[in-house]
VEXDOKE-318056 format. One record per residue (C-alpha): residue number from 0; x negated, y negated, z; residue in one letter. Coordinates in steps of 0.1 Angstrom, whole numbers. Each point is the difference from the previous one (the first is absolute). Layout:
N
pos: NUM&xx: X&yy: Y&zz: Z&code: A
...
! end
This chain:
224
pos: 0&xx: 17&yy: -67&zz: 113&code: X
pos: 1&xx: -18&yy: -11&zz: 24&code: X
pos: 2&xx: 7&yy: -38&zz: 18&code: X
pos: 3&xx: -17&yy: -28&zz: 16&code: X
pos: 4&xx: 13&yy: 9&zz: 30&code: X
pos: 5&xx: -9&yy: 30&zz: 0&code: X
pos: 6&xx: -38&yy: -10&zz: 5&code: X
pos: 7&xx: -7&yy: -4&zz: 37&code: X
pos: 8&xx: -25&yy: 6&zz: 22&code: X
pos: 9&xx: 16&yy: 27&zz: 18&code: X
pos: 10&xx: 10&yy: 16&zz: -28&code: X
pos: 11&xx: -36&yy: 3&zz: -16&code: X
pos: 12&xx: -9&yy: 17&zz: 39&code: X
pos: 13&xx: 23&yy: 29&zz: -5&code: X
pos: 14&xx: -7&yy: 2&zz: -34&code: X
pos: 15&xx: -38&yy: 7&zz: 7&code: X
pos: 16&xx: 4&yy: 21&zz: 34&code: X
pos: 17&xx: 26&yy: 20&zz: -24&code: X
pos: 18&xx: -31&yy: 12&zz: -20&code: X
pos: 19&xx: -23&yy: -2&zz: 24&code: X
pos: 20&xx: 18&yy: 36&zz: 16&code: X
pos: 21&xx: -7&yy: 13&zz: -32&code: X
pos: 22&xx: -37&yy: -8&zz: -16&code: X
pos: 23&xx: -27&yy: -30&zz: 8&code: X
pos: 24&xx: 18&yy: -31&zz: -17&code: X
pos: 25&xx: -26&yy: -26&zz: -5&code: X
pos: 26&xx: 22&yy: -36&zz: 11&code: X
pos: 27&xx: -6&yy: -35&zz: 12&code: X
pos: 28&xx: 10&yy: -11&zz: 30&code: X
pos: 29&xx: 19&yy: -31&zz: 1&code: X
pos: 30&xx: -30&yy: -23&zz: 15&code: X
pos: 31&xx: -17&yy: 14&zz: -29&code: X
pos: 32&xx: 29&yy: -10&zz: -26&code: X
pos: 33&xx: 4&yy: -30&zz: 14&code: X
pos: 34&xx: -35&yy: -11&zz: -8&code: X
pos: 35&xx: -2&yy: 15&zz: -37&code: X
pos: 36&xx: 27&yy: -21&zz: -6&code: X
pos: 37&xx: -12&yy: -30&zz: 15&code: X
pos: 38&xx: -33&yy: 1&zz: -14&code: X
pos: 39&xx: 16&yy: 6&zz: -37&code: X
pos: 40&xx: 29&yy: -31&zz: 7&code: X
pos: 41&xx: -34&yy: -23&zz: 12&code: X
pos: 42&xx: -13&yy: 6&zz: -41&code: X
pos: 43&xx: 32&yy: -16&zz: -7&code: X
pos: 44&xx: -1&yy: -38&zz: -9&code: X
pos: 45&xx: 24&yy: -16&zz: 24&code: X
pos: 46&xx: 33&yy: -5&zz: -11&code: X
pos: 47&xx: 2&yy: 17&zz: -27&code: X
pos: 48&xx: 21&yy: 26&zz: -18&code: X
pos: 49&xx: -12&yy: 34&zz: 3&code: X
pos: 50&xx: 1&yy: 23&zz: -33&code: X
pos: 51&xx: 4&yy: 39&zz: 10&code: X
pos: 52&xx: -9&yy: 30&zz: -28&code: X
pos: 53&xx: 26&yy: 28&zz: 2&code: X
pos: 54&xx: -6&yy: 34&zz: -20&code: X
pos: 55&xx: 20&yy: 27&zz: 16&code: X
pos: 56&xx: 30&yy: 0&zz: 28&code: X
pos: 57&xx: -9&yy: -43&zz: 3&code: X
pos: 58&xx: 17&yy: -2&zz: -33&code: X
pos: 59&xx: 31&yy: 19&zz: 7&code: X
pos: 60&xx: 6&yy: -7&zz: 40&code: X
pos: 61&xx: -27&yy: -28&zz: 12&code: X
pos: 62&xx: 20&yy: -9&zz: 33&code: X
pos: 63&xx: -16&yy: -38&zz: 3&code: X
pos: 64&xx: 16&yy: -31&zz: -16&code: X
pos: 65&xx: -12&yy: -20&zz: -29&code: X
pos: 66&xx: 7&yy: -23&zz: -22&code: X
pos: 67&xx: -11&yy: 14&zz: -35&code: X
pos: 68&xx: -10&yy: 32&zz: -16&code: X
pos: 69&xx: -16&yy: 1&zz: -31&code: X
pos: 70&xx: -14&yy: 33&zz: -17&code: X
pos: 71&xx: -40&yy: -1&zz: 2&code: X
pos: 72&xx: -32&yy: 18&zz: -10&code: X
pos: 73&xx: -29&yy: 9&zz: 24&code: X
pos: 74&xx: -29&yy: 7&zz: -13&code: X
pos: 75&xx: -30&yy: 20&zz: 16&code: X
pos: 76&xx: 25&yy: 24&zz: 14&code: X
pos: 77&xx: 20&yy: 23&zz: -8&code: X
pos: 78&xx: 34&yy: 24&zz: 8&code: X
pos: 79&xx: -16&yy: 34&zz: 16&code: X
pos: 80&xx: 21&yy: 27&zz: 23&code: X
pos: 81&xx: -33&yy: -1&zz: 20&code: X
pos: 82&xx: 13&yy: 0&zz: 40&code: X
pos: 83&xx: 8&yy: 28&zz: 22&code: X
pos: 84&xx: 39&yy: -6&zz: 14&code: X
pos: 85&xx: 12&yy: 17&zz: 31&code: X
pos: 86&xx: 24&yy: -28&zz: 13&code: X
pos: 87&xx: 30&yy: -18&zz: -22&code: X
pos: 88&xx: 2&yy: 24&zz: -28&code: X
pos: 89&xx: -18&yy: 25&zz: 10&code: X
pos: 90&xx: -5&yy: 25&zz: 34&code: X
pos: 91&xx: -24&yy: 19&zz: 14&code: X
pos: 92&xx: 18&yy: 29&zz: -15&code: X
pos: 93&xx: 6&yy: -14&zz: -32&code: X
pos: 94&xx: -30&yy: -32&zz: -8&code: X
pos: 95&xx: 0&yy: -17&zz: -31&code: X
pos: 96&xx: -14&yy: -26&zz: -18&code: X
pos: 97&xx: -1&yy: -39&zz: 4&code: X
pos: 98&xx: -8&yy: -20&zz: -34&code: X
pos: 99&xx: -31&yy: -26&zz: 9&code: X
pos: 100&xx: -21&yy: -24&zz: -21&code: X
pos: 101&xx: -30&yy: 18&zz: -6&code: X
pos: 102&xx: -33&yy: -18&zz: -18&code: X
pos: 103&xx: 1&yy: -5&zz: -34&code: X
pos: 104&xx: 25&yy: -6&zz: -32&code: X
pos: 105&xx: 31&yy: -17&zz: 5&code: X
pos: 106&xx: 31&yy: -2&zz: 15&code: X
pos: 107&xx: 35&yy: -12&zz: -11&code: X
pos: 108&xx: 24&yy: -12&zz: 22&code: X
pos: 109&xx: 10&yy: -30&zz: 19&code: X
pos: 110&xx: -3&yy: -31&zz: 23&code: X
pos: 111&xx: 20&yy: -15&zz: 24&code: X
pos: 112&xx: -5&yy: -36&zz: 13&code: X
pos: 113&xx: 3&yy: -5&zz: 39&code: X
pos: 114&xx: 10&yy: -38&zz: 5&code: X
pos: 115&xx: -29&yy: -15&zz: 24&code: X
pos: 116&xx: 24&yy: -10&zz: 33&code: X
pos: 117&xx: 13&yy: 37&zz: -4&code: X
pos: 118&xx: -42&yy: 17&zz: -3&code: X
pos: 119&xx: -2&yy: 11&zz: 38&code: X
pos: 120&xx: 31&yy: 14&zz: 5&code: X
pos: 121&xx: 8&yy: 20&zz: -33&code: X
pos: 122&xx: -44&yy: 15&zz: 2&code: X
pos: 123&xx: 7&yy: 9&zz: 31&code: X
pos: 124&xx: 30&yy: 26&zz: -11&code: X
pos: 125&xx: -25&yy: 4&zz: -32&code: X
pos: 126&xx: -29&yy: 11&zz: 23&code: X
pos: 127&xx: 25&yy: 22&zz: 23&code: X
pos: 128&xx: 12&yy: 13&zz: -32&code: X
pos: 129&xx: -34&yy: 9&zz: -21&code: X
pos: 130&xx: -24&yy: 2&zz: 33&code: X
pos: 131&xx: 10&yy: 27&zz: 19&code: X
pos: 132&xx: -31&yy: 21&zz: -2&code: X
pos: 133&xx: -28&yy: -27&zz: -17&code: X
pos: 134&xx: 5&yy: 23&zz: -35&code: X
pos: 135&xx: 0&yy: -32&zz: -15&code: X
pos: 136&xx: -23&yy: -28&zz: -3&code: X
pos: 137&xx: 8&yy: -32&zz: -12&code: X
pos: 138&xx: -11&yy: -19&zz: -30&code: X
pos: 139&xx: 3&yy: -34&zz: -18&code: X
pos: 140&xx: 7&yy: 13&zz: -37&code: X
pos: 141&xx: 2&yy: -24&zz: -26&code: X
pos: 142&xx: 35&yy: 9&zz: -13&code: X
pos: 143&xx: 11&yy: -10&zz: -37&code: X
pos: 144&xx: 37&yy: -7&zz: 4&code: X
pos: 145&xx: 20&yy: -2&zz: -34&code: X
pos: 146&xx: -10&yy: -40&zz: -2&code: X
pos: 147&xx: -24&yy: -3&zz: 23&code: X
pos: 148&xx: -32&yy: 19&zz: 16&code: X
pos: 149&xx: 6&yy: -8&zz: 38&code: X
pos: 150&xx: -23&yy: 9&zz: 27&code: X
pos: 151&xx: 21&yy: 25&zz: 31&code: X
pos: 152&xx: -2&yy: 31&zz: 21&code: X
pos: 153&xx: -5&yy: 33&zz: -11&code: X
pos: 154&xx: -6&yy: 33&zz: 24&code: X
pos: 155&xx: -26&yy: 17&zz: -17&code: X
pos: 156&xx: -8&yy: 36&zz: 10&code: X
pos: 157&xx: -23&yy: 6&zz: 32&code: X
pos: 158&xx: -22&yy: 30&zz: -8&code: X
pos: 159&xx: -20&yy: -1&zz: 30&code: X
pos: 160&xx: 32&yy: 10&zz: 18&code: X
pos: 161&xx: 13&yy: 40&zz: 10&code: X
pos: 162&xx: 30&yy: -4&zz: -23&code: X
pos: 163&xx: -19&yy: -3&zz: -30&code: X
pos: 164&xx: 3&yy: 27&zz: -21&code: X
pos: 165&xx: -13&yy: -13&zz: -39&code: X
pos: 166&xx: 16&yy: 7&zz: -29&code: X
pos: 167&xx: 11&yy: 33&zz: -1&code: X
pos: 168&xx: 6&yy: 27&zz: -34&code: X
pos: 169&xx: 35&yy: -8&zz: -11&code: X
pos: 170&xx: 7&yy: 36&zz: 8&code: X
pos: 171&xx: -4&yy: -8&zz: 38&code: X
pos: 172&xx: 15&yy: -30&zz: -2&code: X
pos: 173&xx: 31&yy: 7&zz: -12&code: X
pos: 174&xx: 1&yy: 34&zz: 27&code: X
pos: 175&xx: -9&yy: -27&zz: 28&code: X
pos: 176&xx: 32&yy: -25&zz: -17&code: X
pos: 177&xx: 22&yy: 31&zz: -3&code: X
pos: 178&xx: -1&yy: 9&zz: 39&code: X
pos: 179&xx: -4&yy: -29&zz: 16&code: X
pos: 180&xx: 30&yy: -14&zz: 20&code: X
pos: 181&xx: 6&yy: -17&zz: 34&code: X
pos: 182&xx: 22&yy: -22&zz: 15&code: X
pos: 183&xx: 1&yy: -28&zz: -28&code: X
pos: 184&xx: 9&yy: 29&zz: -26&code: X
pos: 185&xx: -28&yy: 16&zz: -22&code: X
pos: 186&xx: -26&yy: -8&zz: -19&code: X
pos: 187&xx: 16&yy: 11&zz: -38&code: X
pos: 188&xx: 26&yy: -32&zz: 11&code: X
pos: 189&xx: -27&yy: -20&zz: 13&code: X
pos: 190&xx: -20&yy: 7&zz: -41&code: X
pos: 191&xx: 37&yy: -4&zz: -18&code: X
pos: 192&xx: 10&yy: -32&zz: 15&code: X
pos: 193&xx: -35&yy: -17&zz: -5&code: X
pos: 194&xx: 3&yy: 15&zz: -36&code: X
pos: 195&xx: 39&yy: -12&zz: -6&code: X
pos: 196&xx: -12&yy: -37&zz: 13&code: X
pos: 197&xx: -30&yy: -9&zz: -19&code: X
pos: 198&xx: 21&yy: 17&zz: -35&code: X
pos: 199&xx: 27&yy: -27&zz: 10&code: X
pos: 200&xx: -28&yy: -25&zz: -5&code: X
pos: 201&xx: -10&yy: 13&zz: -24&code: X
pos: 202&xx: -31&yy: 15&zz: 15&code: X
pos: 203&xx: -15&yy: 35&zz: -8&code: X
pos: 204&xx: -23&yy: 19&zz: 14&code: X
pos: 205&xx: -16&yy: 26&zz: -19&code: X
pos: 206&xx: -12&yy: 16&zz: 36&code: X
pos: 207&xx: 35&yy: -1&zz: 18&code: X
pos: 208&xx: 19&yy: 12&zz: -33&code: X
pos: 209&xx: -24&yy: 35&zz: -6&code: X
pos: 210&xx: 6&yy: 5&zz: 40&code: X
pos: 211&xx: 39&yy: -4&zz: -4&code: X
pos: 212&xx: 0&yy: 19&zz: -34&code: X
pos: 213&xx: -17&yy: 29&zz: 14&code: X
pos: 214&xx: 18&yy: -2&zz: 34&code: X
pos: 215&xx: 33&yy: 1&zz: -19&code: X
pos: 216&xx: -10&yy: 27&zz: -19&code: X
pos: 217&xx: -9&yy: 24&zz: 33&code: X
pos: 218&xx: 35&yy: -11&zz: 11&code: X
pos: 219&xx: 21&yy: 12&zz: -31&code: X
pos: 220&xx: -18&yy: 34&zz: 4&code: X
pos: 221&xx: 6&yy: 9&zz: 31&code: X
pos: 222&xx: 32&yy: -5&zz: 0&code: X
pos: 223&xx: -3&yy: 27&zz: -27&code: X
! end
């Protein structure tokens, strides 16, 4: 589980020079994070809350404060294995898959709301967090929350970016799940603890429970 404090400046540096020996590793720089965030926190009304849409490790291991979590449903998006991974929980030797938002359908999962006198500090471990390599773009989503539609922040899928990989067969999915692993731990954790959280909220996914079914299923037989 990764912390808040583990999200610092210098630790984003080694993390991209560590792939950088390996292949090309498309990142921002820091002047360049700096001003995606800035020019996202200037669509923000002044002092107010800011509402943040989590669908995969957000849910489980988010890192920022807030003051309320609700489950929520995006939709225009949608759950899809669809980025190339070769830091976290993945290598160069063994690269997996990062779940994204991807166009279309929906997604289930949920919101967090970021009190207003807490906005800059807790985006800026969000950003350091989520905008490593500009994979991302961000988004307002209108979010229905289980009372309420509010309007927040979603990081939607940037295809234009080298990462990008699209929706794969499920056959090459679940190979790409199966071997990768890094320094977070591996990528079949990474699908089981999204999976485990949003069935505790009573959330499935039709997508994420075929991938663990099948993955489960290549693990019993070769233990055999």
């Amino acid at each position: 589980m990764l912390k808040r404090e583990d999200f610092t400046r210098e630790r984003i540096d080694n993390i991209i020079s560590e792939a950088r020996k390996y292949e090309h590793f498309e990142a921002f720089t820091h002047k360049e994070r700096d001003k995606n965030r800035k020019q996202f926190l200037n669509t923000l009304e002044p002092g107010k809350d800011l509402w943040v849409f989590g669908y995969g490790s957000l849910i489980w291991n988010p890192a920022f404060h807030f003051v309320e979590k609700r489950r929520a449903r995006l939709f225009g998006f949608h759950r899809s294995f669809c980025l190339h991974l070769s830091i976290g929980r993945g290598s160069p030797e063994k690269p997996g898959l990062m779940l994204a938002l991807d166009r279309g359908g929906s997604c289930h999962g949920v919101c967090f709301r970021i009190a207003a006198k807490d906005v800059q500090s807790e985006t800026e471990i969000l950003w350091l967090r989520e905008m490593i390599s500009g994979a991302y773009k961000t988004h307002w989503g209108n979010i229905n929350t289980d009372n309420k539609t509010v309007k927040g922040l979603t990081f939607i899928v940037n295809r234009d970016h080298s990462r990008y990989i699209g929706r794969l067969s499920m056959e090459k999915t679940t190979s790409r799940i199966l071997q990768g692993e890094g320094i977070l731990g591996t990528c079949r954790n990474y699908l089981f603890n999204t999976v485990q959280c949003l069935e505790d909220l009573n959330i499935h996914d039709g997508y994420l429970d075929h991938l663990c079914k099948i993955i489960k299923e290549k693990e019993a037989a070769n233990k055999n």
